[in-house]
Structures are given as structure tokens and as C-alpha cells.
C-alpha positions in Angstrom: 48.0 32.9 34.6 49.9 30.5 32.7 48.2 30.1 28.8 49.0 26.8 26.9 49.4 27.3 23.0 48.8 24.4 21.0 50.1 24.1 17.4 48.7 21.0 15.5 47.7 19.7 12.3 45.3 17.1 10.8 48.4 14.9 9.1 52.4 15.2 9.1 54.4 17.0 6.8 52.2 20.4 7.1 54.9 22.7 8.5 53.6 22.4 12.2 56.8 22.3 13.8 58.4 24.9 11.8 55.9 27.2 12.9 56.4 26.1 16.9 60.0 26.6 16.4 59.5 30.0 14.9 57.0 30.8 17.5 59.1 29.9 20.4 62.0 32.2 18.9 59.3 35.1 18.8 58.2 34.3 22.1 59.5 36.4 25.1 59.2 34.4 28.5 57.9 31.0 27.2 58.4 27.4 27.9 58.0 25.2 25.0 56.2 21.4 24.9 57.4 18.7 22.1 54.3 16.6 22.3 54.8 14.4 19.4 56.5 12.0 21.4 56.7 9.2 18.4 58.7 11.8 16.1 60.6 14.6 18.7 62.3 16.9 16.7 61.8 20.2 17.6 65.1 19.9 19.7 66.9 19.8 16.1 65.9 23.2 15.2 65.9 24.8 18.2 69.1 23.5 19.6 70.4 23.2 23.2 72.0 21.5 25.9 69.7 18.7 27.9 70.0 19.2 31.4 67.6 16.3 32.3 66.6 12.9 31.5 63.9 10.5 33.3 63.3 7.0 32.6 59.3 6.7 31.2 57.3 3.9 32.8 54.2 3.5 30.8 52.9 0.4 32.3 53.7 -2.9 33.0 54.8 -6.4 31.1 54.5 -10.2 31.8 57.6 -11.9 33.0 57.2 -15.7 33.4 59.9 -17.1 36.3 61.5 -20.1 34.5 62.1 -21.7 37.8 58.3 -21.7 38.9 57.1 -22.2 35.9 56.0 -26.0 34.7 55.2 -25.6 31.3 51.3 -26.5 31.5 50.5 -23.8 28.8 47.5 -22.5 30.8 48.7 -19.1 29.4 49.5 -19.2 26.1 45.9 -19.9 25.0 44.4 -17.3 27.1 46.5 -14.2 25.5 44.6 -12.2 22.9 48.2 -10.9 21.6 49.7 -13.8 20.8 52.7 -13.0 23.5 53.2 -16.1 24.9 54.7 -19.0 22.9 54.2 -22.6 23.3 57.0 -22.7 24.9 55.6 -20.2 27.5 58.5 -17.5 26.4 56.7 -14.1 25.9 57.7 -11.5 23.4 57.9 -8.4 25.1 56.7 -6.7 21.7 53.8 -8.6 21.9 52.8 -7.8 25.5 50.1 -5.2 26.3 50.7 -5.5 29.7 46.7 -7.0 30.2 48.0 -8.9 33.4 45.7 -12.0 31.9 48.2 -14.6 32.1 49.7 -13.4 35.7 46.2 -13.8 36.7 45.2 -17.5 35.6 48.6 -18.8 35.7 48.2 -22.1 37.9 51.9 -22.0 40.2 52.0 -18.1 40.1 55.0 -18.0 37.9 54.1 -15.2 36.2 54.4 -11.6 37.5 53.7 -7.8 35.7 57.2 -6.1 36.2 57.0 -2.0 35.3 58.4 -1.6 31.3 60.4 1.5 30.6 59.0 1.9 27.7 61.0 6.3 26.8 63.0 8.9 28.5 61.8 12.2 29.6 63.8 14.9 29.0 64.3 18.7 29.6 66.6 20.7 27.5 67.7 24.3 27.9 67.4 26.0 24.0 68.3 29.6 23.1 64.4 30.8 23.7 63.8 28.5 26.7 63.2 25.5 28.9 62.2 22.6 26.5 60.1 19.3 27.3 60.9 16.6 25.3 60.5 12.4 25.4 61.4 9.8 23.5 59.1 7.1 22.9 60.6 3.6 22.2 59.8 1.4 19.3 56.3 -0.5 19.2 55.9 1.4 22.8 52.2 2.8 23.9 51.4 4.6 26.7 51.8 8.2 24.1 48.8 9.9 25.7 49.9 9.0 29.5 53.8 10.5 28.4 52.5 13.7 27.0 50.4 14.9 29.8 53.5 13.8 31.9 55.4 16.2 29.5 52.4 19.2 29.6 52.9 18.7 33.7 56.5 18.9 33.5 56.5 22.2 31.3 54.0 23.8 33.5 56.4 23.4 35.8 59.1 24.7 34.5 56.8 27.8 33.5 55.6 28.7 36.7 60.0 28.1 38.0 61.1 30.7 35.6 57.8 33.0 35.5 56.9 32.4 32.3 53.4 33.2 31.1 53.1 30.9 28.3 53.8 27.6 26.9 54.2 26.7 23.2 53.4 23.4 22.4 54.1 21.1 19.4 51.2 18.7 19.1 51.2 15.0 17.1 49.8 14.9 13.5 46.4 13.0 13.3 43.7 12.6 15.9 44.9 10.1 18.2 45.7 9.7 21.4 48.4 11.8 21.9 46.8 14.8 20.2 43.7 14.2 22.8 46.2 14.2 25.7 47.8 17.4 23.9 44.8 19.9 23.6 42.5 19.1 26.6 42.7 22.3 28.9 44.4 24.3 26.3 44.5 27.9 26.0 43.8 27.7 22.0 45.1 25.9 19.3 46.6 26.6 16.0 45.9 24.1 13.2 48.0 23.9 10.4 47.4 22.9 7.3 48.2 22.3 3.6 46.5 23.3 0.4 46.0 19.7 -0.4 43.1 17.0 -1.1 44.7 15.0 2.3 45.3 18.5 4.2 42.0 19.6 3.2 40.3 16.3 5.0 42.5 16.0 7.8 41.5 19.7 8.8 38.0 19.0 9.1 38.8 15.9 11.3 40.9 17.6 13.9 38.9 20.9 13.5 36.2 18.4 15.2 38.4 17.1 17.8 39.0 20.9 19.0 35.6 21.3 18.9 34.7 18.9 20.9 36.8 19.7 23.7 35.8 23.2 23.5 39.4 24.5 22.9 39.1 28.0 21.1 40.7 27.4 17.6 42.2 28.9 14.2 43.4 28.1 11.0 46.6 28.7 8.7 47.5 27.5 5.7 51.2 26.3 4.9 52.2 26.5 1.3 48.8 28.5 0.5 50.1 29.5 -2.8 51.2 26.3 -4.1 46.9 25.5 -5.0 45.4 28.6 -4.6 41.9 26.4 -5.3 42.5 24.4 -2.8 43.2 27.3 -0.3 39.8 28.4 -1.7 38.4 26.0 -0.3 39.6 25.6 3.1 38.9 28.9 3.6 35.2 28.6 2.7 35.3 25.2 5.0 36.7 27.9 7.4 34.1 30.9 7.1 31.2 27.9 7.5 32.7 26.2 10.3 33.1 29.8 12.1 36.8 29.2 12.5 39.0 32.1 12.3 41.5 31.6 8.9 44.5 33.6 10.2 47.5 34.7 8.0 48.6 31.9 5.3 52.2 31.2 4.5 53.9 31.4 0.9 56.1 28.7 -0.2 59.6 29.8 0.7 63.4 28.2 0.1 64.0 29.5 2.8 62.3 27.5 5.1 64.4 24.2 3.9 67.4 26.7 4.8 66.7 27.0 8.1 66.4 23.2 8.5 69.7 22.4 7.0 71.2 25.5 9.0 69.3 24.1 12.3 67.5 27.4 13.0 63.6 28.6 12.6 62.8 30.3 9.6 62.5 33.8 11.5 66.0 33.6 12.7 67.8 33.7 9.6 65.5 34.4 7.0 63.5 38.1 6.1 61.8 36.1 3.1 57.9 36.2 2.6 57.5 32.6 5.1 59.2 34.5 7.5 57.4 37.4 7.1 54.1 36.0 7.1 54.9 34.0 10.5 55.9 36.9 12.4 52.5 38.1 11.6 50.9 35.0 12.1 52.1 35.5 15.6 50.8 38.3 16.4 47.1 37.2 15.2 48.0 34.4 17.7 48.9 36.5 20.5 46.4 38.8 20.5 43.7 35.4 20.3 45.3 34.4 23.3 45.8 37.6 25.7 
């Protein structure tokens, strides 16, 4: 049976993807998932050669046929998003692909084309297959690309017999982190010893809930407000969430970005040392 690990955090700049990227270097026969399809970058750290690439239809935009069309300005009124011009020229930016104008439009000028609106990709790293995507600017669709992204590495898990996928959720509680941790195996929140990390912990903490997704918590940083580390922890021991191994503030850590590797691979220092520990709490939550 395949198990789907989910790293995610209540906000951005936590240390989430360091741990994934640390994680999938401790990992032995894992696939790993970038699911934060707005920001990608686990790829940097992890490194690799891309192998494959598929255009990412999300949906579908207006396109008004200048030849059919006779100007009347039936449409322009009747989009909420202020696409359509008076001119009847429509900013693709603008479209939500509603299909409202297609459907009123008088000499059936307009038509919903598909929009390529990323690229799907799948990159071979040192410590496995990698699914990846690239979402364009101002694009939607986030949610529908990362489940096509959790299908895709399921796939490539059950190719190469691997018993566990690693993936690297969105920050916040959006779309994209629903479409992330629905039929997970168990998440991993991380989070910061902050006023901001300490709020949007509670936030996703409910979102997990919710979908009945077996959780834990570890703090990034921990030292840096030992108070504040307090205090998620007591948020942790009422909530009846398990607080797993904190991390120190390291150097090292901003090493292994600027080098392009995880932490564990070129670091013994306490962050290092912590996460390989930190991974086996996690493992042993998941067997």
C-alpha cells in the first residue's frame, strides 16, 4: 500500500520545503509531490534532469470571431469580470471562463476555446521521480492541477515500487492545500515560533481536522521565541495534536540553499540533526 505524506504549513516562509527536501533525501523508495503549484521550487534544492512536460488545461476562455461578430455589445454588459470591452475585445486576464457571453451572444460569434493555463512536469532528482507544475500568471484552476499532480505521482510510485510519496503542500488554507491533503496518509504541519505562525497553525490544524487526515506538529526556528514555542505547544497538548521534534535555528540551513542541497546532505549541525529525527517520529506515525 502506497502512503501519501503531506508536509504543509499555515503561511509561507516556515521552512516547509526544506523539511520535504530533507525528507525526500532520507527517504529510501519514495516519489516526491511539489504541490505548491503557484511557487515550485523544490526542484531547486533537490536538482535533476526533467524527463517530462505536459501542457495544463485548466479550463476554458471566451474568444469572440471578429468576422461573426457585429458589434451589438449584447456581451459586454452581461460579464461580471469586466472581460469584454466596448469594443467587444476580451482580456484574456479578465476571463473566468463562465461561458456567459458565448451563451447570450445574438450571431454565435463567441466560442469557449480550452486555455493552457501551466505545464506538468516530471523530473528525475537524486532521491527520485519528482511531480512538478508550473502555474502561469493570474491562472486558476490550482486545486484541479494538484490532484492532477498527486495522480501523476501515484503513478509513478506504483511504476517504480515505491511505497511512499512525499509531498510539498501550498502555504495557507486554500484551494490547493484542500486538493493537497484529502486522502492523505498524514500530514506534517510546520510552523514558526511567531504571532502569524502561531495563528495560521490553528487555521490549517482545522482544515486537517476536518478532513480527518491524522496530523502533527513541528516547530521551525523553535529557539528563536522560546514563549512563543510555549505556546504552540500548549495549543498542541489541548488540541490533542502530537508536537513532534522542533528544529534549532541553524546557518546551515541557508548553506544548503545557496549550495542547492537539503540540509541533511551537507550539514551534521543541530537543524540537521533534529530533522533526521524528526523523520523517524514521522515514519513510525505513518507505518
Amino acid at each position: 500500500m502506497i502512503k501519501e505524506l503531506v508536509i504543509i504549513s499555515g503561511k509561507g516562509g516556515t521552512g516547509k520545503t526544506s523539511v520535504t527536501a530533507s525528507f525526500a533525501a532520507l527517504a529510501e523508495n519514495a516519489v516526491i509531490a511539489d504541490c505548491d503549484v503557484d511557487a515550485a521550487d523544490l526542484k531547486l534544492v533537490l536538482g535533476g534532469t526533467t524527463v517530462e512536460r505536459e501542457r495544463f488545461v485548466g479550463g476554458k476562455k471566451a474568444f469572440i470571431d471578429p468576422a461573426r461578430c457585429d458589434r451589438c455589445g449584447t456581451c459586454a454588459p452581461l460579464c461580471r469580470f469586466d472581460a469584454i470591452s466596448a469594443s467587444c475585445a476580451i482580456d484574456p486576464l479578465a476571463c473566468e471562463g463562465c461561458g456567459v457571453c458565448a451563451h447570450f451572444c445574438p450571431c454565435g460569434a463567441i466560442e469557449m476555446r480550452e486555455h493552457v493555463s501551466g505545464e506538468r512536469m516530471r523530473t528525475e532528482t537524486p532521491h527520485g521521480a519528482l511531480a512538478h507544475a508550473k502555474l502561469g500568471i493570474a491562472e486558476g484552476n490550482s486545486g484541479k492541477l494538484v490532484t492532477l499532480l498527486r495522480k501523476k505521482a501515484r503513478e509513478y510510485a506504483e511504476g517504480a515500487g515505491a511505497n511512499l510519496i512525499i509531498a510539498d503542500g501550498s502555504p495557507g488554507t486554500g484551494c490547493p492545500v484542500i486538493a493537497t491533503i484529502t486522502g492523505a496518509s498524514y500530514v506534517l504541519i510546520v510552523t514558526e515560533p511567531t504571532v502569524s505562525g502561531m495563528h495560521d497553525l490553528t487555521r490549517v490544524n482545522e482544515l486537517a481536522r476536518h478532513f480527518r487526515v491524522p496530523s502533527a506538529v513541528c516547530v521551525n526556528k523553535a529557539d528563536i521565541n522560546e514563549e512563543t514555542t510555549r505556546e504552540i505547544r500548549d495549543y498542541c497538548a489541548a488540541a490533542g495534536i502530537p508536537m513532534l521534534t522542533p528544529i534549532p535555528y541553524d546557518p546551515d540551513v541557508t548553506k544548503a540553499q545557496i549550495a542547492g542541497l537539503s540540509v541533511v546532505e551537507c550539514s551534521a549541525g543541530p537543524a540537521a540533526t533534529a530533522i533526521r529525527r524528526l523523520w523517524e517520529e514521522v515514519s513510525r506515525a505513518i507505518e
